[in-house]
FITI-361972 format. One record per residue (C-alpha): residue in one letter; x, y, z. Coordinates in nm, 4 decimals. Example, Ala and Ser with C-alpha at 12.3 -4.5 7.8 and 13.67 -1.06 7.14 Angstrom:
<pts>
<pt resn="A" px="1.2300" py="-0.4500" pz="0.7800"/>
<pt resn="S" px="1.3670" py="-0.1060" pz="0.7140"/>
</pts>
This chain:
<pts>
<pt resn="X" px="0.0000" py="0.0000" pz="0.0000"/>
<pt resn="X" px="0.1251" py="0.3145" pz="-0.1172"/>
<pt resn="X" px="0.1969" py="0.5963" pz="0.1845"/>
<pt resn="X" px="0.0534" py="0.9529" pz="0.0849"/>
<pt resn="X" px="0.3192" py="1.1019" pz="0.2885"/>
<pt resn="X" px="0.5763" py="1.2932" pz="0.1443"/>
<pt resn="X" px="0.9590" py="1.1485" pz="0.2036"/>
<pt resn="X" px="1.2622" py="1.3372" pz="0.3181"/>
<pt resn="X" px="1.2242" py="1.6470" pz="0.5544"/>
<pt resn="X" px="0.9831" py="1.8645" pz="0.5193"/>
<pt resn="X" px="0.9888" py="2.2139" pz="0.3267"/>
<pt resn="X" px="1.1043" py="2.5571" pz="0.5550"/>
<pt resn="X" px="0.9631" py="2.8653" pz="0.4232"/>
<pt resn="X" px="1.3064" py="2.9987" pz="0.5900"/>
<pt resn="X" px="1.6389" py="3.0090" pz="0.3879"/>
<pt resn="X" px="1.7946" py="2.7641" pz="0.6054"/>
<pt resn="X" px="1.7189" py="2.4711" pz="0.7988"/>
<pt resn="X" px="1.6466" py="2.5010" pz="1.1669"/>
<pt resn="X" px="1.9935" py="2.2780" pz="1.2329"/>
<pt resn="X" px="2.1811" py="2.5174" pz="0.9926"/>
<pt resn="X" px="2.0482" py="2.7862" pz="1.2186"/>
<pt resn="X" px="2.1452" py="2.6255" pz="1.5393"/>
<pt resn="X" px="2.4711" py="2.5653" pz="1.3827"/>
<pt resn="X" px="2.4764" py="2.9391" pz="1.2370"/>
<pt resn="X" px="2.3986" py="3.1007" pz="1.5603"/>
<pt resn="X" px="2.7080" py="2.9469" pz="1.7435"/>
<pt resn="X" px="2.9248" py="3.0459" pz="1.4948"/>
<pt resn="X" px="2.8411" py="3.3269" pz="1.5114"/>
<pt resn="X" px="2.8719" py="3.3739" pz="1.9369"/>
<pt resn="X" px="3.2625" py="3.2540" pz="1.8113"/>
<pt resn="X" px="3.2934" py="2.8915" pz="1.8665"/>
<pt resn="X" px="3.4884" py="2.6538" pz="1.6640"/>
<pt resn="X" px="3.3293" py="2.3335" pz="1.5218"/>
<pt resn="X" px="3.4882" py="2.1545" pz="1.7900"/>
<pt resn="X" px="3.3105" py="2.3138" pz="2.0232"/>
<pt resn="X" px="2.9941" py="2.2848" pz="1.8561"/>
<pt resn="X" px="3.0198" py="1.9681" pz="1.7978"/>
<pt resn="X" px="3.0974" py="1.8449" pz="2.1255"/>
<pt resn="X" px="2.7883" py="2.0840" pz="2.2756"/>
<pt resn="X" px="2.5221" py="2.0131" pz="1.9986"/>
<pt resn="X" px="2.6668" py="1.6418" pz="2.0765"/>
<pt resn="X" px="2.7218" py="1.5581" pz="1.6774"/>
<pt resn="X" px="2.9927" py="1.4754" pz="1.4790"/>
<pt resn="X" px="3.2605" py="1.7112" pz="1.3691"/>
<pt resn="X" px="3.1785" py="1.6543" pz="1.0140"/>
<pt resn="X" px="2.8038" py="1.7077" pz="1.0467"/>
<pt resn="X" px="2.9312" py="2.0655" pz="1.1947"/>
<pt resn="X" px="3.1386" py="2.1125" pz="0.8824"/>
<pt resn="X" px="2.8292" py="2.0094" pz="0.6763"/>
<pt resn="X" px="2.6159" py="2.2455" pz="0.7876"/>
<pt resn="X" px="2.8443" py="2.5582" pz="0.7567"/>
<pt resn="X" px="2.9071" py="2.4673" pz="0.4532"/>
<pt resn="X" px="2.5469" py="2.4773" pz="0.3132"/>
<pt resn="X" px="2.5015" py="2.8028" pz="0.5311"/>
<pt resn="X" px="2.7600" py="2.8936" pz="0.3317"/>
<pt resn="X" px="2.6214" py="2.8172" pz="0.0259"/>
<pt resn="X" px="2.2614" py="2.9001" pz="0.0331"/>
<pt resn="X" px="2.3619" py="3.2468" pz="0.1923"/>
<pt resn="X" px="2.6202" py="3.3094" pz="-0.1050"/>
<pt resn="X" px="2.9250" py="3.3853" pz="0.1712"/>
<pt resn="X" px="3.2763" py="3.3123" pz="0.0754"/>
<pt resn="X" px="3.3636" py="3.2022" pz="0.4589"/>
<pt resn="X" px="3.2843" py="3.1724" pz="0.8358"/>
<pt resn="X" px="3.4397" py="3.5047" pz="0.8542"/>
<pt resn="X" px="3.1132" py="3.6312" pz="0.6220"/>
<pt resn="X" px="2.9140" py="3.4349" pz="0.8078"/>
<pt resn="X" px="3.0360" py="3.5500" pz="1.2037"/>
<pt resn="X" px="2.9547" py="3.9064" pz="1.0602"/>
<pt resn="X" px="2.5978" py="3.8157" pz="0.8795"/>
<pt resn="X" px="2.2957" py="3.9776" pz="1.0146"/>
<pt resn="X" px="2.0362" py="3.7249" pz="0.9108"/>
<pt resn="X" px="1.7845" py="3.6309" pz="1.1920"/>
<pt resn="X" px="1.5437" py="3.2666" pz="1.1407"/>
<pt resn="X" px="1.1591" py="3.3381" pz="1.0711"/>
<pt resn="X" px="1.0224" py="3.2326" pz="1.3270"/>
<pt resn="X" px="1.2114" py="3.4608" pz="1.5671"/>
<pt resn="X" px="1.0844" py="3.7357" pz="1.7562"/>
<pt resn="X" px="1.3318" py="3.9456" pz="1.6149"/>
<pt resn="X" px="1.2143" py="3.9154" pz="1.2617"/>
<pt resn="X" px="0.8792" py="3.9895" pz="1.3426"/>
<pt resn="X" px="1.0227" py="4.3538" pz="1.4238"/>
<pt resn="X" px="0.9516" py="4.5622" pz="1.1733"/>
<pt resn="X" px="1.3005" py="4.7998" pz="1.1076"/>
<pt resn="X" px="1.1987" py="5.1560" pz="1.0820"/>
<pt resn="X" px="1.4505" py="5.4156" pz="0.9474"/>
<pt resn="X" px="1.3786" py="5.8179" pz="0.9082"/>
<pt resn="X" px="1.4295" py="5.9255" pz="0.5266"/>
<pt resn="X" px="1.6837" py="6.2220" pz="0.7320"/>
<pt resn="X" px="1.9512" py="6.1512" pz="0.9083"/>
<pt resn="X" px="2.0699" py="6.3984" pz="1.1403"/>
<pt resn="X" px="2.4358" py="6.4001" pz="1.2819"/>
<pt resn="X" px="2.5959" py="6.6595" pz="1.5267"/>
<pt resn="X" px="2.9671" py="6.7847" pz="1.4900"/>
<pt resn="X" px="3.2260" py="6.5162" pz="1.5389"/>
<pt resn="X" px="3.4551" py="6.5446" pz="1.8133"/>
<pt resn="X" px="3.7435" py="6.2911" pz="1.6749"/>
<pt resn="X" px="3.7674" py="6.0793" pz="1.3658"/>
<pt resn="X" px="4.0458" py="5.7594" pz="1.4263"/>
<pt resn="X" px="4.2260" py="5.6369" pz="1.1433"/>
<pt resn="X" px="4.4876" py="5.3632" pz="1.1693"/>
<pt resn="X" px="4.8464" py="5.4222" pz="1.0160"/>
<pt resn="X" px="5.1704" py="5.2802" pz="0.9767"/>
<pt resn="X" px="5.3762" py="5.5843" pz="0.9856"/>
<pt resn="X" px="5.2168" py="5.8992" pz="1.1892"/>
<pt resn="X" px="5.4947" py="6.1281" pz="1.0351"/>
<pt resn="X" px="5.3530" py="6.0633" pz="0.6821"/>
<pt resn="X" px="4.9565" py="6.0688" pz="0.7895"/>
<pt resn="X" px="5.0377" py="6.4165" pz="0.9146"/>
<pt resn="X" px="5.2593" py="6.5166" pz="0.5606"/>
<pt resn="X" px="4.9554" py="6.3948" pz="0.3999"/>
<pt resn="X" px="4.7045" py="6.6609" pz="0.6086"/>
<pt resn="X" px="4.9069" py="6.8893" pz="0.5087"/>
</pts>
């Protein structure tokens, strides 16, 4: 008799799966697979498996891109939040501007 039941997991209306997001979210608070691994209690290459199609389905070249993604799952309270943003932005003066340099002697020749 033949099952109506679809096989395989089922469809998320979210770009990744909810273990992809698990696995996203504590790469993200810095830990290494290891670590994941040994907390989620999986296997060091189902880690690795699962970055990788982060990865992939989020078009990032590397966990670098992917510790510094903004993304949040669906069914979040946080993506429920609508983002609001005023068409003007309105700054005050600055009081100090940092920029890194090598040499100080030639950032200041350069002011000048």
């Amino acid at each position: 008799m033949a099952s109506s039941r679809q096989r395989g997991r089922p469809p998320h209306a979210d770009v990744l799966t909810p273990g992809e997001w698990r696995i996203v979210e504590a790469v993200r608070h810095g830990m290494s697979n290891r670590e994941i691994a040994a907390r989620r209690g999986i296997s060091l290459d189902a880690v690795k498996y699962h970055v990788a199609n982060a990865l992939q389905k989020l078009g990032l070249a590397g966990r670098r891109e992917l510790r510094r993604w903004d993304g949040v799952a669906r069914d979040t309270a946080l993506s429920s939040q609508e983002t609001r943003m005023g068409m003007e932005l309105n700054m005050g003066p600055l009081g100090q501007i940092a920029r890194r340099v090598k040499d100080i002697e030639a950032a200041r020749r350069a002011l000048l």
